[in-house]
C-alpha positions in Angstrom: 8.2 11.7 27.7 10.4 9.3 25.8 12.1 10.0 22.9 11.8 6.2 21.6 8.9 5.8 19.2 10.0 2.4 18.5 6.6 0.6 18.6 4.7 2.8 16.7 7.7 3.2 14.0 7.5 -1.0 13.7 3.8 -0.8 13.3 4.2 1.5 10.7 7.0 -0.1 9.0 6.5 -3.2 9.2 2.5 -3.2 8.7 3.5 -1.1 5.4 6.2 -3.2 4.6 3.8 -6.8 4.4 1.4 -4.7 2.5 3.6 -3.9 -0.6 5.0 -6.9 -0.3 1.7 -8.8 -0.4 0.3 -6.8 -3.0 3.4 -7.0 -5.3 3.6 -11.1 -4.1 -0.4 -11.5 -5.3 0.3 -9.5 -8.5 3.3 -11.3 -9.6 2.9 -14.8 -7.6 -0.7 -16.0 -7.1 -2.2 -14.8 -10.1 1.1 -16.5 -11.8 0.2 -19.6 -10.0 -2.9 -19.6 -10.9 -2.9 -18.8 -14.3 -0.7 -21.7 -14.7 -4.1 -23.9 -13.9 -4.6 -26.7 -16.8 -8.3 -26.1 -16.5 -9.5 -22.5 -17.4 -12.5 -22.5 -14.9 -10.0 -23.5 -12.3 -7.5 -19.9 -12.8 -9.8 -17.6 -10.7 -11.4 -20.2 -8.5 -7.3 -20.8 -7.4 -6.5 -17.1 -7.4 -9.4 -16.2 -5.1 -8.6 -19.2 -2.8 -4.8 -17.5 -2.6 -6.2 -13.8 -1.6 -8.8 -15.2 0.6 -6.3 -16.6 2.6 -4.1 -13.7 2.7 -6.8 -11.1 3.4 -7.0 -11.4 7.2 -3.4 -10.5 7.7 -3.5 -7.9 4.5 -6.2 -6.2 7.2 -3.9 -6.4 9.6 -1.1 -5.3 8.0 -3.0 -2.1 6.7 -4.4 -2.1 10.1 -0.6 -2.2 11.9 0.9 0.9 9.4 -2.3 2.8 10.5 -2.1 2.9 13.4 1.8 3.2 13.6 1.2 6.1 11.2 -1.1 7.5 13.4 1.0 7.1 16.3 3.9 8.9 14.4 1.8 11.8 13.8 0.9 12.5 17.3 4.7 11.6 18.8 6.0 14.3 15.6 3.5 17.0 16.3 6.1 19.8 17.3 8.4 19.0 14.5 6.0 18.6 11.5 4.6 21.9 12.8 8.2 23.9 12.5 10.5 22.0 10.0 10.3 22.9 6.6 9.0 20.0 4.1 7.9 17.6 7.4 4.4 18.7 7.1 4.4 18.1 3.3 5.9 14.8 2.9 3.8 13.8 5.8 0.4 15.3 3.6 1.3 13.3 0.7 1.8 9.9 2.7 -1.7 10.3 4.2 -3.3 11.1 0.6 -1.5 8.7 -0.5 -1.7 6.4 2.2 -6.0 6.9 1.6 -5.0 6.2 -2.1 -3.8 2.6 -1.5 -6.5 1.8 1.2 -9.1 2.5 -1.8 -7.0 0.6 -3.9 -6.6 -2.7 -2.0 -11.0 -2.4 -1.0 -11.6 -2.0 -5.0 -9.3 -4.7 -5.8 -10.9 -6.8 -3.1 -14.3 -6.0 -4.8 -13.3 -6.2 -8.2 -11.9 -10.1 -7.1 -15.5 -10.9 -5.7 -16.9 -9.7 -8.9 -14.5 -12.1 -11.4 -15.2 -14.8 -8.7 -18.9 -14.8 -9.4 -17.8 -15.8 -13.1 -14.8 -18.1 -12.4 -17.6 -21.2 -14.5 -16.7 -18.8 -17.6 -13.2 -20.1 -17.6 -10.0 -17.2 -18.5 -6.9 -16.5 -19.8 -5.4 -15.5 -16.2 -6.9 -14.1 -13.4 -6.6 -11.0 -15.2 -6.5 -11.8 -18.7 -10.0 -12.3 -20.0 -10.5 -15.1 -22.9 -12.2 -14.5 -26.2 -15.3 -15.6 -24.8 -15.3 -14.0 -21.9 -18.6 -11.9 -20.6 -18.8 -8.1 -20.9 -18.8 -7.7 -17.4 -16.2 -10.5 -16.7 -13.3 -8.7 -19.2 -13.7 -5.3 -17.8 -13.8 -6.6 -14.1 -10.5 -8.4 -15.1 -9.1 -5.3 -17.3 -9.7 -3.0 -13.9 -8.1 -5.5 -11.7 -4.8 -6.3 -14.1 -4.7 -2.3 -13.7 -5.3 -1.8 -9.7 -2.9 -4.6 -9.1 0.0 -2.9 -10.3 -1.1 0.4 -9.3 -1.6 -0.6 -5.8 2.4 -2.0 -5.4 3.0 1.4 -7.0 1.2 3.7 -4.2 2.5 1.9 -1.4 6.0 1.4 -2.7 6.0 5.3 -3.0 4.8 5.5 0.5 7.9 3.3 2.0 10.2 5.6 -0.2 8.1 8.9 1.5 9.1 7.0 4.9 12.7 6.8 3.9 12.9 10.8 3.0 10.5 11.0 6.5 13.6 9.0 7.8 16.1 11.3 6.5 14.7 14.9 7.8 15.3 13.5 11.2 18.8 13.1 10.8 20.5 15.3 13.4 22.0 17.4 10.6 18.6 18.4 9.2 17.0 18.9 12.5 20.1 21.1 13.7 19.9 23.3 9.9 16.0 23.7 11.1 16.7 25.5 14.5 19.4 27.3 12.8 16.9 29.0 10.2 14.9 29.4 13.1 17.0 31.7 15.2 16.9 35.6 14.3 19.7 36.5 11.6 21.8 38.5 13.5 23.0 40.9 10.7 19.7 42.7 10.7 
């Protein structure tokens, strides 16, 4: 069997790599953009446009890391199962990893839910005006909070992937089969 994982490492990086980018790009640059709208009943009706058209690839970039991950966990079986910290790391990506797939369906719903009062005009797409409905304010005061929380989670994953990254390096893996041999003093 090959040693080269390298599809299943770029569908994992790279599918994890347009998702934080995406999220933190929507956070920052189409709710921006649209909260820039002259016309308050325009803000969410232009932000919703935005992350409609993103959300196909956003699926398939959650899609991609997936199923690179996935692939990464069967090609590292022997490894995670002897090397100190591997299995842990790789534990808190895939909580963390079901974290930020939560996070990115409840923002998409809590998005459909300000869309259905985009006539009530707003602040920003996650600023609520004065006026703005019960249910309209806190939809918006989840989202402004998910947003950012969802860059957070999977920013934290790429950084777990880096340490990941870093425990293969030949000098860990050799320390690893070191502690592993009998200590020859006893």
């Amino acid at each position: 069997m090959s040693e080269k994982n390298t599809l299943v490492r770029s569908l994992h990086d790279v599918g994890l790599a347009a998702w934080f980018g995406s999220s933190l790009m929507g956070a920052v640059g189409v709710n921006g953009a649209a909260a820039a709208a002259r016309d308050p009943q325009e803000r969410i009706r232009l932000a919703g446009v935005g992350w409609r058209k993103w959300a196909p690839y956003d699926v398939a970039a959650i899609g991609a890391h997936l199923v690179g991950g996935t692939g990464l966990l069967a090609t590292n079986k022997a490894r995670l199962a002897t090397q100190p910290g591997a299995r842990a790391v790789t534990v808190a990506k895939t909580a963390l990893t079901g974290v930020a797939v939560g996070l990115s369906a409840y923002n998409k719903r809590l998005g459909q839910k300000v869309g259905e009062h985009q006539a009530e005009g707003t602040r920003g797409t996650t600023e609520p005006a004065p006026t703005a409905s019960r249910e309209l304010a806190e939809s918006q005061q989840r989202l402004q909070v998910t947003q950012w929380a969802l860059p957070a989670v999977v920013g934290t994953l790429v950084v777990l992937g880096a340490l990941q990254g870093e425990q293969q390096r030949p000098q860990s893996l050799v320390r690893n089969q070191l502690r592993r041999l009998p200590d020859p003093r006893r």
